[in-house]
N, C-alpha and C positions, 0 to 999 in steps of 0.2 A: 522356690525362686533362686535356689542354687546353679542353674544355668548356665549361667554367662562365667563365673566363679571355676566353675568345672572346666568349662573352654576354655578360657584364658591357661590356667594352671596345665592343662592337657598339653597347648601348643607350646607349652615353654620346657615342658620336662617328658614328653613322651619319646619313648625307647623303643624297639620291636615291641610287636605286639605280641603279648602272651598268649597261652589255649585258651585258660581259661579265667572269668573274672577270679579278685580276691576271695569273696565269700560266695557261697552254693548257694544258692536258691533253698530253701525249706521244702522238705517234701508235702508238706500241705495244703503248700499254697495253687490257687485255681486260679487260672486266665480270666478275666472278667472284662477288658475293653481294649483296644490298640487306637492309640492316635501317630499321626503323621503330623510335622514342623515341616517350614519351609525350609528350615536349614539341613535335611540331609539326613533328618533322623528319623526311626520310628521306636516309638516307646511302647513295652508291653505292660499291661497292670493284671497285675495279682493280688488277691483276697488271701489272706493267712493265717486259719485259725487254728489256735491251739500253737503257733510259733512264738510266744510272746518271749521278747518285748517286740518279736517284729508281728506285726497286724496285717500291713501291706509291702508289695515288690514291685517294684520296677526294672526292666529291661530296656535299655536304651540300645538300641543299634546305631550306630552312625557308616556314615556314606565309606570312609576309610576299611571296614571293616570290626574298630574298636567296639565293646562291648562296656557301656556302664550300667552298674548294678546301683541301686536303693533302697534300700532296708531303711523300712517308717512306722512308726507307733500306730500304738489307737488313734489319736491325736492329727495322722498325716505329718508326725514330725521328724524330723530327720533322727536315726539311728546310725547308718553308715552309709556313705556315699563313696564306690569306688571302680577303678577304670584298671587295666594290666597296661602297666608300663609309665602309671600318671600319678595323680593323689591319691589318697585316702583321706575321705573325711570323718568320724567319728562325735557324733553329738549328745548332749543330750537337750530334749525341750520340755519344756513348760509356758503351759498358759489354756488358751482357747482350742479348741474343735471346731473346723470351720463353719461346722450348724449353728454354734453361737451367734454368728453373725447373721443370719438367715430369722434367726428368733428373736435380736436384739435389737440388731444395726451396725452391731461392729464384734469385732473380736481382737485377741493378741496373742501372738505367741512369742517366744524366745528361743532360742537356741545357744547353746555355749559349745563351739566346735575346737575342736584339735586337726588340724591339714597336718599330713605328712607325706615328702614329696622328696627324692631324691637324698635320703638319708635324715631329713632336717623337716622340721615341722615348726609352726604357729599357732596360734590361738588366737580363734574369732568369735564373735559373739552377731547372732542377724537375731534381729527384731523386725519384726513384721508386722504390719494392719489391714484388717482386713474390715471393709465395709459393704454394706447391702441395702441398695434401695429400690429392691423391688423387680429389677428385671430378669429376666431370663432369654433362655436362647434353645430351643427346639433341636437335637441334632439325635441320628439312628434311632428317632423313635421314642426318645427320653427328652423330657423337661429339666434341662438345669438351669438352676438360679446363678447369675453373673456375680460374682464378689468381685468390687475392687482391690488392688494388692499395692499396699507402698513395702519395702524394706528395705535397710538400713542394714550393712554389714564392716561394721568395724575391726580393725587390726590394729589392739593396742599396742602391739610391739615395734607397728614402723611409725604408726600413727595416719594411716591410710584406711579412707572408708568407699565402699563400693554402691549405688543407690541403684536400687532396681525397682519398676515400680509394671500394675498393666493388670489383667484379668482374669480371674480363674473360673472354673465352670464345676459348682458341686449339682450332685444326686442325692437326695438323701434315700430312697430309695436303695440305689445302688452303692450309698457308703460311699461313693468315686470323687475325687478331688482331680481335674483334670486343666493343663496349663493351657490358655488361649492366647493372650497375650502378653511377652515380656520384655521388658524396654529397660536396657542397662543404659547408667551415664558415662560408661566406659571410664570410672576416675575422672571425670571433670572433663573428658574429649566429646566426640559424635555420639548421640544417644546411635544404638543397636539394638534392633526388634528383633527378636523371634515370634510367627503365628502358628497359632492349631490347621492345618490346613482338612485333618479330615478325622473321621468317627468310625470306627467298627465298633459295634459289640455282637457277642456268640449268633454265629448262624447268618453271620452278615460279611457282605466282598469284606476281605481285607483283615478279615479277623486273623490276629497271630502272626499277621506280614513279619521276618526282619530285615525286610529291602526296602532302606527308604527309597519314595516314589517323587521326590519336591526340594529343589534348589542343588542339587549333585552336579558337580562341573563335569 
């Protein structure tokens, strides 16, 4: 649910855009699904084993041409989040596995972040919930179960908090933790949605796109 977080931060401190992201991709890691947002991006997910502490990757494209990269635990939790020319995020999490909630009803997780952007850094902490009552959503072929997602991202240093809240879509199957919907309160302004607009997995249109296809001016 880092999202909006990333965006906001991006358009305030983004510089030319470098070759390449800050950290490499693991050579271990395997393509495993691509989705498409209506804002302009397309995100690639990787499987990574034997990279611990990183588990899974993400590859975000966006419509500009920038490149964000994600490095995430066993967990789905944030390890580093980072962009050429914007923040670096840096975490660590503790708590839940988003199958907890699929088993239970609910889950938690934490994260304790360091942003660094433009010489200068912060420290945040997002706490997150996630809850499950049962539904699911059919998309390329696979059954995922819907979690709803509230979280809560604090900045004790200005005393500024960020609320994001909206739907995720897991596989347990596939291990895949994938964003559907996410609804920032933009600090107290207009909520702002981001939607899943589309699904590949291997051997399917679209698999491994990095052009997004959905909301590019």
């Amino acid at each position: 649910m880092w999202k909006f977080v990333i965006s906001s931060l991006f358009v305030a401190a983004a510089s030319p855009l470098a070759a390449e992201s800050l950290r490499q991709r693991p050579d271990s890691c395997v393509l495993v699904a691509t989705t498409q947002d209506d804002h302009c991006a397309v995100t690639n997910y990787f499987r990574c084993p034997g990279a611990d502490p990183v588990a899974f990757w993400q590859e975000i494209s966006h419509g500009n041409g920038a490149l964000e990269t994600h490095a995430m635990d066993a967990d789905h939790g944030v390890v580093e989040i980072a962009m050429p020319g914007g923040p670096t995020i840096r975490a660590r999490s503790s708590g839940d596995h988003p199958r907890v909630a699929v088993k239970t009803g609910s889950a938690r997780s934490t994260e304790r972040a360091t942003i660094e952007s433009g010489g200068s850094s912060q420290s945040a902490t997002m706490v997150t919930e996630y809850a499950y009552e049962g539904e699911t959503r059919k998309l390329a072929g696979e059954t995922f179960d819907r979690l709803t997602v509230s979280s809560d991202l604090d900045f004790p240093e200005s005393g500024s908090r960020l609320h994001t809240s909206g739907t995720v879509l897991f596989s347990e199957q596939l291990d895949l933790l994938i964003l559907e919907v996410d609804v920032s309160d933009g600090q107290g302004g207009s909520a702002r949605t981001i939607k899943l607009k589309s699904l590949a997995l291997e051997g399917q249109k679209g698999f491994g796109s990095t052009r997004p296809r959905y909301g590019c001016n």
